[in-house]
C-alpha positions as CSV (number, residue, x, y, z in Angstrom):
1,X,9.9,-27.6,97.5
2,X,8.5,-24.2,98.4
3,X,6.1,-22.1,96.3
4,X,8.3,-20.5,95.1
5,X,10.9,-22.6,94.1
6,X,7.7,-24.8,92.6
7,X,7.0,-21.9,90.1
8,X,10.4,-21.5,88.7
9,X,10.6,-25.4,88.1
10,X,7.6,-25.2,86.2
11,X,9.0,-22.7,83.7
12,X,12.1,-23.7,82.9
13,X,10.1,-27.4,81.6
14,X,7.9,-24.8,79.4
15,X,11.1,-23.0,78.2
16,X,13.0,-26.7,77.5
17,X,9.3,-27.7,76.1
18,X,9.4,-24.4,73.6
19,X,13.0,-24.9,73.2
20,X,12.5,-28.6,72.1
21,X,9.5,-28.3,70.0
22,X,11.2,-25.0,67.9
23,X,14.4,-27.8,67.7
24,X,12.4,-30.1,66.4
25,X,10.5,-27.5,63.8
26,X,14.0,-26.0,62.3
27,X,15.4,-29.6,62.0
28,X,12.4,-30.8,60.2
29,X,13.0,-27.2,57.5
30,X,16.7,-28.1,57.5
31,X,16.0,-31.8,56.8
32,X,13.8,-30.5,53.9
33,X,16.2,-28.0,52.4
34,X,19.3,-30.4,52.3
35,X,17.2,-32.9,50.7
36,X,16.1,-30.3,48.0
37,X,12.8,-29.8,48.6
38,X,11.3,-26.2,48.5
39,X,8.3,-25.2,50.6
40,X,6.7,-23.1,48.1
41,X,6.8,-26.3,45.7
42,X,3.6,-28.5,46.5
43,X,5.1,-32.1,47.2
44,X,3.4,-33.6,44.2
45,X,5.2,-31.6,41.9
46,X,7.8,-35.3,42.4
47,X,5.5,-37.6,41.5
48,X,6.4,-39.8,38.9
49,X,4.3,-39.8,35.6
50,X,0.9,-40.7,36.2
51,X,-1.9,-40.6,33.7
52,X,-3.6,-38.8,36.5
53,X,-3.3,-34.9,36.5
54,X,-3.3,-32.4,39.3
55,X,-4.4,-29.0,38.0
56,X,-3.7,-26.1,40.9
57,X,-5.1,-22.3,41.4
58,X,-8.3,-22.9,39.0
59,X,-10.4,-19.8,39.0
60,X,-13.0,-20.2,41.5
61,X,-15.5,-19.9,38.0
62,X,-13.9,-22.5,36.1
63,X,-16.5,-25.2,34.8
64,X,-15.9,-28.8,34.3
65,X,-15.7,-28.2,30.3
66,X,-13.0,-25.6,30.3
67,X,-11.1,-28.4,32.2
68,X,-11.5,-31.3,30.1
69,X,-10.8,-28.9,27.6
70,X,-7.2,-28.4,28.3
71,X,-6.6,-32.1,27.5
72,X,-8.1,-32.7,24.6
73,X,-5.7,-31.9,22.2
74,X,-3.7,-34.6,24.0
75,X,-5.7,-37.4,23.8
76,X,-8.9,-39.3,25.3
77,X,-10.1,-37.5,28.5
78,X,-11.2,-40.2,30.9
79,X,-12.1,-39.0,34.1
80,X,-12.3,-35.6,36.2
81,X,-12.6,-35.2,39.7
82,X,-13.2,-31.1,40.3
83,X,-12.2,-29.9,44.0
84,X,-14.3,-26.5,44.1
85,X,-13.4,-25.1,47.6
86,X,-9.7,-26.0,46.7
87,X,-9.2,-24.1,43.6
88,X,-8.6,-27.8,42.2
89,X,-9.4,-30.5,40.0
90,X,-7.4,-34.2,39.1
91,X,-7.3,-34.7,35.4
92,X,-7.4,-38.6,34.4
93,X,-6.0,-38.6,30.4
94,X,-6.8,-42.4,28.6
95,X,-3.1,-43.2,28.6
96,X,0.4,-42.3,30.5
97,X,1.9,-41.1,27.5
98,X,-0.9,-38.6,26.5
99,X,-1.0,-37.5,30.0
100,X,3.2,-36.7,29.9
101,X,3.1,-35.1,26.5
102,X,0.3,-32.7,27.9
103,X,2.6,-32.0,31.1
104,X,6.0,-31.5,29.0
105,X,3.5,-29.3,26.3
106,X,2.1,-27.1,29.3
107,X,5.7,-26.7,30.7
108,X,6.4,-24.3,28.0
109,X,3.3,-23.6,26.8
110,X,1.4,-21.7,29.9
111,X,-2.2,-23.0,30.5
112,X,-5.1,-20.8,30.8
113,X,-8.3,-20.8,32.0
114,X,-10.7,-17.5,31.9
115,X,-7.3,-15.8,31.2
116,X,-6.1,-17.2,34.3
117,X,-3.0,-19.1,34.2
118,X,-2.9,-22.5,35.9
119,X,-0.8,-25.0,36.9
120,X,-0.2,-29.1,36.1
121,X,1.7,-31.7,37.3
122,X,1.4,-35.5,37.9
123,X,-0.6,-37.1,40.8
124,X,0.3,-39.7,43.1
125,X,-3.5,-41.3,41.6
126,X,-2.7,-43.7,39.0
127,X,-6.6,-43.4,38.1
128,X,-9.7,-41.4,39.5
129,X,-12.5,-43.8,41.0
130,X,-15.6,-42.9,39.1
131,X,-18.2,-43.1,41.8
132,X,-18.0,-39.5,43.2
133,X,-18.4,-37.7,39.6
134,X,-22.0,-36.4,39.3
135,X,-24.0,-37.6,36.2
136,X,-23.8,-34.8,33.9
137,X,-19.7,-34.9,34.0
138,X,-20.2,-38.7,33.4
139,X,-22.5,-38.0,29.8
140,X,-20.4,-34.8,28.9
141,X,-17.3,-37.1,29.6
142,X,-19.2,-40.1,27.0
143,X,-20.4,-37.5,24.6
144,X,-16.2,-36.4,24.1
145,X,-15.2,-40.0,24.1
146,X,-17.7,-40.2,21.0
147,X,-16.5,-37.7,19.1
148,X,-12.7,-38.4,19.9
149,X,-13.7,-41.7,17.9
150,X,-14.9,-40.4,15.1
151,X,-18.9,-39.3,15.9
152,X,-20.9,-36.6,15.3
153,X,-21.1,-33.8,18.1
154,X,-24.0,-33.9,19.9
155,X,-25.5,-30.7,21.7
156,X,-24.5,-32.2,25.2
157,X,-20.6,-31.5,24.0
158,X,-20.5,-28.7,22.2
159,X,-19.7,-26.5,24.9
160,X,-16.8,-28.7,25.6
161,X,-16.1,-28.5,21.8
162,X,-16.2,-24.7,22.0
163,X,-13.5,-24.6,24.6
164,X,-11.2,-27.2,23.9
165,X,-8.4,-26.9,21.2
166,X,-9.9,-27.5,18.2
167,X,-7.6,-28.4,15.1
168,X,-9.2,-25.3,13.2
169,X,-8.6,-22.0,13.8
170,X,-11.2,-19.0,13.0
171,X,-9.2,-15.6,12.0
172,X,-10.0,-12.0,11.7
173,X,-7.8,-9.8,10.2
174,X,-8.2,-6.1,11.2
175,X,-6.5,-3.1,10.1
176,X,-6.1,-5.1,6.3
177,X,-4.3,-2.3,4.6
178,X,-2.7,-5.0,2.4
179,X,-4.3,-8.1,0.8
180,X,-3.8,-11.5,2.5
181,X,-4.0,-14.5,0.4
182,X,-4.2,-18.2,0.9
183,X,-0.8,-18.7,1.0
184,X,0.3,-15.6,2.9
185,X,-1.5,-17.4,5.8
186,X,-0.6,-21.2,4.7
187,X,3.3,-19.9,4.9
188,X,2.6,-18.4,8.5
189,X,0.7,-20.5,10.2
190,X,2.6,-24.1,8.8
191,X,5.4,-22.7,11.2
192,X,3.7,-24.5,14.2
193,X,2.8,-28.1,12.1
194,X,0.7,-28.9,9.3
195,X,-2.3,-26.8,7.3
196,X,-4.4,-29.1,5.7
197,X,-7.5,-26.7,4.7
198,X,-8.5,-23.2,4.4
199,X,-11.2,-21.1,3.9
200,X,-11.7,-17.1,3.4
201,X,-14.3,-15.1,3.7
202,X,-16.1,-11.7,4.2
203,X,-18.4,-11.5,7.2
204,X,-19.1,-8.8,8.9
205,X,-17.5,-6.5,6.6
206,X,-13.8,-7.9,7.7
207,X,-11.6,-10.5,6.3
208,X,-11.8,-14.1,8.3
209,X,-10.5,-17.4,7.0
210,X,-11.0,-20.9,8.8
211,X,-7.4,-23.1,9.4
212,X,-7.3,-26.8,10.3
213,X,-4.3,-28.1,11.3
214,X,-3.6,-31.6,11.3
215,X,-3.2,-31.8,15.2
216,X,-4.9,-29.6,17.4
217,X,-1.7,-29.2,19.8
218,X,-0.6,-27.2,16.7
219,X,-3.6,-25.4,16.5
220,X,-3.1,-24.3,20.1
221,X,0.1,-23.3,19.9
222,X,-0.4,-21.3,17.0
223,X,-3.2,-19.3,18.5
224,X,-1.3,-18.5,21.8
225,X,2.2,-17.2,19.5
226,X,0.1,-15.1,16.9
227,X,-2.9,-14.0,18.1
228,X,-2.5,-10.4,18.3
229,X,0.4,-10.1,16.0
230,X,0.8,-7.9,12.9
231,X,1.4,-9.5,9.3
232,X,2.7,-6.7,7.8
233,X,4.2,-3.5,9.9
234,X,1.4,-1.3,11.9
235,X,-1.1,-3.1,9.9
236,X,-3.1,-6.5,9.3
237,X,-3.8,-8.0,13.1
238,X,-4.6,-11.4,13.9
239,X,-7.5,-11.9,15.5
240,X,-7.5,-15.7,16.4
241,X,-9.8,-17.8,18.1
242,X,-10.8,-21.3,18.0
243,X,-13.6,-22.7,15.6
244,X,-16.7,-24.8,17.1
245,X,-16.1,-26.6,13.8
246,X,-14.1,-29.6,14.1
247,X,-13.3,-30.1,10.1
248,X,-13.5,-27.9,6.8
249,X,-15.3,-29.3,4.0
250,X,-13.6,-27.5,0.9
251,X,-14.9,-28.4,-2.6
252,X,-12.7,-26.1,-4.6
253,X,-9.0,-25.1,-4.8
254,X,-9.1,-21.7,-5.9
255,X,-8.2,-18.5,-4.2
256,X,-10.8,-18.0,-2.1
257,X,-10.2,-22.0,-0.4
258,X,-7.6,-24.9,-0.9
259,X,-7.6,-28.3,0.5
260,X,-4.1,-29.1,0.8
261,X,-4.7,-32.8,1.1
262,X,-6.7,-32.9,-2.2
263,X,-4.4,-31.1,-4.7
264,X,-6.9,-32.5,-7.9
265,X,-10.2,-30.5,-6.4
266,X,-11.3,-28.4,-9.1
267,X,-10.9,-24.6,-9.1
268,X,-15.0,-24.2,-9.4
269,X,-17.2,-21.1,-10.2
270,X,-14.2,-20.2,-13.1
271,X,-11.8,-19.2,-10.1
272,X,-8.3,-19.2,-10.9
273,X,-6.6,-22.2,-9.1
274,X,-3.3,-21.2,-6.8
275,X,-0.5,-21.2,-9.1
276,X,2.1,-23.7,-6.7
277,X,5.2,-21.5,-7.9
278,X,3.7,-18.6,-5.2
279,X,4.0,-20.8,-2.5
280,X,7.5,-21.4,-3.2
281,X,7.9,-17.3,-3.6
282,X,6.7,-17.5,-0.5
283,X,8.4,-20.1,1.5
284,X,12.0,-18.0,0.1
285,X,10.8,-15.2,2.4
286,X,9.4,-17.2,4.8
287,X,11.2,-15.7,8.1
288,X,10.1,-12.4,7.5
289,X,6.4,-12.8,7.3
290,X,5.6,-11.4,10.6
291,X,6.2,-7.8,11.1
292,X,9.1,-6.8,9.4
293,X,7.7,-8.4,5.9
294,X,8.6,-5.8,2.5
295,X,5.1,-4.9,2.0
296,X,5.6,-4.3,-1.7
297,X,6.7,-7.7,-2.2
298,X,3.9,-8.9,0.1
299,X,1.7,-7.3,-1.9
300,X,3.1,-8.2,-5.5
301,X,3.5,-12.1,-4.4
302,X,-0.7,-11.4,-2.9
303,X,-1.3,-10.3,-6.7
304,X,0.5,-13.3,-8.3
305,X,-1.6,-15.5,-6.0
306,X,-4.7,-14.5,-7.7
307,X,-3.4,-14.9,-10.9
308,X,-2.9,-11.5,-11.9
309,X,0.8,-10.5,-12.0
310,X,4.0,-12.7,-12.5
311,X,6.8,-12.9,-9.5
312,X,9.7,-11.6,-11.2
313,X,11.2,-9.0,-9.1
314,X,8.9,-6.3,-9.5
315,X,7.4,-7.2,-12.0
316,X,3.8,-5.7,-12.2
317,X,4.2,-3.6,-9.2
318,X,3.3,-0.4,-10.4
319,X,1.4,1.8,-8.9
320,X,-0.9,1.7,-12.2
321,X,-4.5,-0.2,-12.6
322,X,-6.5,-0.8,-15.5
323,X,-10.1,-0.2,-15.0
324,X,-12.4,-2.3,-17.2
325,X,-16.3,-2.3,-17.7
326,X,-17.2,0.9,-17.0
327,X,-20.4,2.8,-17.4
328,X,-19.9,5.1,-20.4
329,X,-23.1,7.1,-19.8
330,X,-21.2,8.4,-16.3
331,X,-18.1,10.7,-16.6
332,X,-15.4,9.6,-14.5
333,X,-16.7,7.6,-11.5
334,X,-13.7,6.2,-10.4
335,X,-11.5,9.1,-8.3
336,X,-13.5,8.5,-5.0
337,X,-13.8,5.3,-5.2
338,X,-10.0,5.0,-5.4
339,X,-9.2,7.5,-2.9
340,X,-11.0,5.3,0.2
341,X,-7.9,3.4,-0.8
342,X,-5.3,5.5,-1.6
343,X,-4.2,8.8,-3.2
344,X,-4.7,8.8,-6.7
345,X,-2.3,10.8,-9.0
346,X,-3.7,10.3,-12.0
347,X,-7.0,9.1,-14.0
348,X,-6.9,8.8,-17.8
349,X,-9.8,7.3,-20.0
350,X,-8.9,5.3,-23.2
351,X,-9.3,6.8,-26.1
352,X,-10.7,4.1,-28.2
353,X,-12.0,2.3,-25.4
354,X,-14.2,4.7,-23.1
355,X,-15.2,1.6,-21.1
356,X,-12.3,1.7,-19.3
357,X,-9.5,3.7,-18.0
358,X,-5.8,3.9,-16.1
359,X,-5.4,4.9,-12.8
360,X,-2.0,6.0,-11.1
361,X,-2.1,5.6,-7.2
362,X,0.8,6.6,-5.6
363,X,2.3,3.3,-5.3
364,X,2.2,-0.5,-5.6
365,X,1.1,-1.2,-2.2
366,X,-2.2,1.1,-2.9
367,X,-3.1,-0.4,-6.2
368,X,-2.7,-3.8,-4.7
369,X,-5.6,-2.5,-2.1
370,X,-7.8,-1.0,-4.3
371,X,-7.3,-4.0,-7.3
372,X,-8.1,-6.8,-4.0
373,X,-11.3,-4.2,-2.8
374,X,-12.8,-3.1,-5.9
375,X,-12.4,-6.4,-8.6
376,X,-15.8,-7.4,-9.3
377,X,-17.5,-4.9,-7.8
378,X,-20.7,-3.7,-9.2
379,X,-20.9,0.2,-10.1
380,X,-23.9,1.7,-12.0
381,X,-25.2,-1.3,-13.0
382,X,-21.8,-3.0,-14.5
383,X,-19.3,-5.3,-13.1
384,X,-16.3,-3.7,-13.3
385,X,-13.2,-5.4,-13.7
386,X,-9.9,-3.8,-12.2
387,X,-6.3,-5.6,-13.0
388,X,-2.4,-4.1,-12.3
389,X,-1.6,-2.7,-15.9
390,X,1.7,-3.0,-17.3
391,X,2.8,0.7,-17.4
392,X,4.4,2.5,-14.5
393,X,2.5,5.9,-14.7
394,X,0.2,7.5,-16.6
395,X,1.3,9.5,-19.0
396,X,-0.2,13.8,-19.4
397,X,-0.9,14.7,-22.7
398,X,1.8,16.4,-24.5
399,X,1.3,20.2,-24.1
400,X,-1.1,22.0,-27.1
401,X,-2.6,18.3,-27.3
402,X,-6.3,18.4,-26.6
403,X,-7.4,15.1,-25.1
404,X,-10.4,15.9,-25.2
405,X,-10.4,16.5,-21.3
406,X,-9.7,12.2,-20.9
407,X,-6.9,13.0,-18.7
408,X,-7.0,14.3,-15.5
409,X,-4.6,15.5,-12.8
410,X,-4.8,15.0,-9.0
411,X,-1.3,15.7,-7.4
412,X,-1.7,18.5,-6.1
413,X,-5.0,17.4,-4.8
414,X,-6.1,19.0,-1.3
415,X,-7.7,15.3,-0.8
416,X,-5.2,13.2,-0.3
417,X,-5.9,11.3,2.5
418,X,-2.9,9.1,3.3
419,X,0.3,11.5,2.7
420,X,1.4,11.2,6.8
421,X,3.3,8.1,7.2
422,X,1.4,6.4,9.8
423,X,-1.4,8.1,9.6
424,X,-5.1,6.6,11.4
425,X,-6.2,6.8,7.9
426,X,-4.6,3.6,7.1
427,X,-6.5,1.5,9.9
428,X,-10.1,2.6,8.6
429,X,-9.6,1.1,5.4
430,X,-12.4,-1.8,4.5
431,X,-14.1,-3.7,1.8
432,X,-17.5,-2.4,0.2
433,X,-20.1,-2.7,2.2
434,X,-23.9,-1.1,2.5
435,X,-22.4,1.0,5.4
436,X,-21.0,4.2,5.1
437,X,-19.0,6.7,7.9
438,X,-19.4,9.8,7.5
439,X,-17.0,12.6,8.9
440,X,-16.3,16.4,8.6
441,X,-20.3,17.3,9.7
442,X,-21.3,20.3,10.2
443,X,-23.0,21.1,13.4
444,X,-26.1,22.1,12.3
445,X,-26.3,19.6,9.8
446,X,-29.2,17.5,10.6
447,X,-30.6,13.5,10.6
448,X,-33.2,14.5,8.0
449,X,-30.6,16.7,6.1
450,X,-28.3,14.0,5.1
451,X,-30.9,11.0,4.3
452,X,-32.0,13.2,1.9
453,X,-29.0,13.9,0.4
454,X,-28.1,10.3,0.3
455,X,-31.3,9.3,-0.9
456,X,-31.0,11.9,-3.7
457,X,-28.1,10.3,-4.7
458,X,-30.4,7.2,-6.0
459,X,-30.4,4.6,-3.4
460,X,-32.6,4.0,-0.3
461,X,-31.1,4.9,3.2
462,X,-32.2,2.2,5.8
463,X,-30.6,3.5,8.5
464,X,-28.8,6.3,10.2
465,X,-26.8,7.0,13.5
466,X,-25.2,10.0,14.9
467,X,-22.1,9.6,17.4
468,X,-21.6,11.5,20.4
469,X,-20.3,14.6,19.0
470,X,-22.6,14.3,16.0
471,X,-19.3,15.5,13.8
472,X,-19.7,11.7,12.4
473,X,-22.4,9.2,11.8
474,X,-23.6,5.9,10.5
475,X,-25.4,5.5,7.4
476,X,-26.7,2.4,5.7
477,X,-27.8,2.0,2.2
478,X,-30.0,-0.8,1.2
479,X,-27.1,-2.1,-0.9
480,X,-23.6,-2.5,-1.5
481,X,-23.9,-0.8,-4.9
482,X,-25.7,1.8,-3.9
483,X,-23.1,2.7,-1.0
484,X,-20.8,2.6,-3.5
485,X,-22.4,5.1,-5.6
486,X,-23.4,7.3,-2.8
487,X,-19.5,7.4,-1.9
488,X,-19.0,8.4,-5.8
489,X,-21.5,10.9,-5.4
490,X,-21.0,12.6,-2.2
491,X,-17.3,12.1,-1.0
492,X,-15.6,15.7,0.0
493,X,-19.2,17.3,-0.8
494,X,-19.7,21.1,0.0
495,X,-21.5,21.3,3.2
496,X,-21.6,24.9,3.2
497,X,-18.7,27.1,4.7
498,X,-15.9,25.6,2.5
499,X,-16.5,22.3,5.0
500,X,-16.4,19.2,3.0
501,X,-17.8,16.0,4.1
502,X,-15.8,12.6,4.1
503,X,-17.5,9.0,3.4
504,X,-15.6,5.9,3.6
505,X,-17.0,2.2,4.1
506,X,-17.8,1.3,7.6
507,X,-16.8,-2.1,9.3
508,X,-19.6,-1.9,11.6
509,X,-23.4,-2.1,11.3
510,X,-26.2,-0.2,12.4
């Protein structure tokens, strides 16, 4: 065989070679479609249940914690094995069933880690050999087992605590233009399984309340459905994140807490208990709770929880309070007040009672917010006392009647801060506090120009900060009742120039 002849032999075997080996390449892809398989699917996706996990695309961040973490709610966590340079990690739950009730959970439920979503499925590992896990995995891995049966948390796991699913929930509600109560969150939250305890407070100057749940699967769930959502419409957002604290320790049903477990704890500290017919109000109404929720019912049924107002229709759902308590020795210290909450129509004193006094707000849902705000707040020296009042308006005195100036006007006020339907007005809206924001500043307004003016106004300022554009600013009063009195005092104050300033309480802190 010449050269020639030597050369073309030798590439037709490398084109039959090629041929054979591209053959053999699209018969094994056709071999694996027709059995069903799918080539972006990893091939242990059809393992059989395992108590041993594979967990895929981990960010590359992701700490040994955050991964136990995303069993715990399922059960004991055994074993881990953490693949770094794979993105990976292998799972190994106490038993089979915990491990395929975490799978079938996680198959509607998507898994997160660092706001990463990741992905689980069985392993072909019935169980993970313990000899390759470093020694801190093995003691956080004993310090979970411990308090899975019933221990005390130790500092070694409370940074798996902190990231696992813990059976109580901490909540923040921002935006509260409406009052939540007990059960307003007891009939939202049982939706995903079983509220034992819970606990409000103020912190912060916002609204939070701690939630157990009887399982902390439920808990879980119930954080990734509702955080961010909206009780009411435009208004009253969830802010929902799990609690370090694995169990609420409530001493008294009343409307502040309520151990649903313990229905005989005593109300304590001469709080109200719940009244039970509520929740029932409640649970009729119970598919409208998020979002599109009647927020004058919402707010009547909030009332009625604290024992003010009865739930028959509307019952009690003026837009009327009765002011009790007062100072006498001030004239009319209320209008301001009222307006960080409201517009108020209306103020009358009693006659034979100058202690205290109607107010007309412009509706129910207002008087609700100023009544949940303003109840026991303390205002020049006297704890005032502020309850719905059984008449629908307030009433002007009959014309030639002298009243001895008692009653006073304000519809027509230029004031009236929340006339715009949807106005921003409504999402700065917050309890008392020793802050203040002021808006409306002149420019040439200075720092020292308005601590004295709020110092004249008989408290102590103990801090102050301009913003950017120095047409707002931070001020803090030593305390809540002096805030309060500096908001009397100084809301829609003449600057000069016709320019009036604006106070409201601050959620924030200087």
């Amino acid at each position: 065989m010449d050269q020639m002849h030597l050369c073309l032999y030798c590439m037709m075997e490398m084109n039959l070679n090629l041929y054979q080996s591209l053959t053999s390449i699209c018969a094994k892809i056709l071999d694996g479609a027709s059995n069903g398989s799918d080539n972006k699917k990893p091939r242990v996706e059809e393992a059989p249940p395992s108590r041993v996990l594979h967990i895929r695309k981990l960010p590359s961040e992701a700490s040994e914690t955050e991964v136990i973490a995303l069993g715990l709610p399922f059960g004991k966590v055994t074993n881990i094995l953490t693949l770094k340079g794979k993105n990976q990690a292998f799972l190994e739950m106490g038993t089979e069933e915990a491990a395929i009730t975490m799978v079938n959970y996680y198959s509607t439920v998507n898994p997160h880690i660092r706001n990463v979503p990741v992905f689980i499925q069985y392993s072909n590992h019935k169980e993970l050999k313990t000899d390759a896990l470093n020694q801190r995995t093995q003691a956080v891995l004993q310090a979970v087992s411990a308090v899975q049966s019933g221990g005390s948390p130790s500092s070694d796991v409370q940074e798996v605590l902190a990231a696992a699913s813990s059976p109580v929930l901490r909540i923040i509600i921002d935006n509260m233009f409406y009052p939540v109560t007990l059960d307003v969150l007891q009939q939202i939250f049982s939706k995903f399984g079983t509220v034992m305890k819970i606990i409000t407070f103020t912190k912060n100057n916002q609204f939070q309340a701690l939630l157990q749940f009887s399982d902390p699967a439920n808990a879980n769930q119930a954080k990734l459905a509702l955080d961010g959502q909206n009780i009411y419409n435009s208004c009253c957002t969830l802010r929902i994140d799990f609690s370090k604290l694995v169990n609420l320790n409530v001493k008294y049903n009343n409307d502040k807490s309520r151990d649903y477990t313990r229905p005989e704890l005593p109300a304590g500290d001469g709080q109200p208990s719940i009244d039970p017919a509520v929740a029932a109000a409640f649970s009729k109404d119970s598919n409208s709770l998020l979002g599109a929720l009647n927020p004058l019912s919402a707010a009547a049924a909030a009332a009625a929880a604290a024992g003010r107002v009865a739930l028959a229709g509307q019952a009690g759902s003026s837009g009327v309070l009765l002011v009790s308590n007062l100072n006498e020795e001030v004239s009319n210290p209320l209008t301001n007040t009222k307006r960080v909450y409201g517009d108020v129509q209306r103020v009358k004193i009693l006659y034979n009672k100058k202690d205290s006094a109607l107010i007309q707000m412009s509706d129910a849902n207002q008087a609700q917010l100023a009544m949940s705000h303003l109840n026991g707040q303390k205002m020049y020296g006297k704890i005032i006392r502020v309850t719905l009042s059984k008449h629908q308006t307030v009433a002007l005195p009959r014309d030639g009647l002298d009243d001895q100036g008692l009653t006073k006007d304000y519809a027509n006020s230029p004031l009236h801060r929340f006339k715009k339907p949807g106005s921003k007005n409504f999402q700065n809206i917050f309890p008392p506090s020793a802050t203040l924001h002021l808006s409306n500043i002149p420019q040439d307004v200075t720092e020292d120009d308005l601590r004295l003016l709020f110092s004249n106004s008989g408290g102590t300022v103990k801090a102050f900060k301009f913003f950017q554009d120095r047409k707002m600013a931070l001020i803090q009063m030593s305390t809540v009742e002096e805030a309060i009195q500096a908001l009397i005092d100084l809301h829609n104050y003449n600057m000069g120039g016709n320019q009036h300033l604006r106070v409201s309480f601050s959620k924030s802190t200087i």
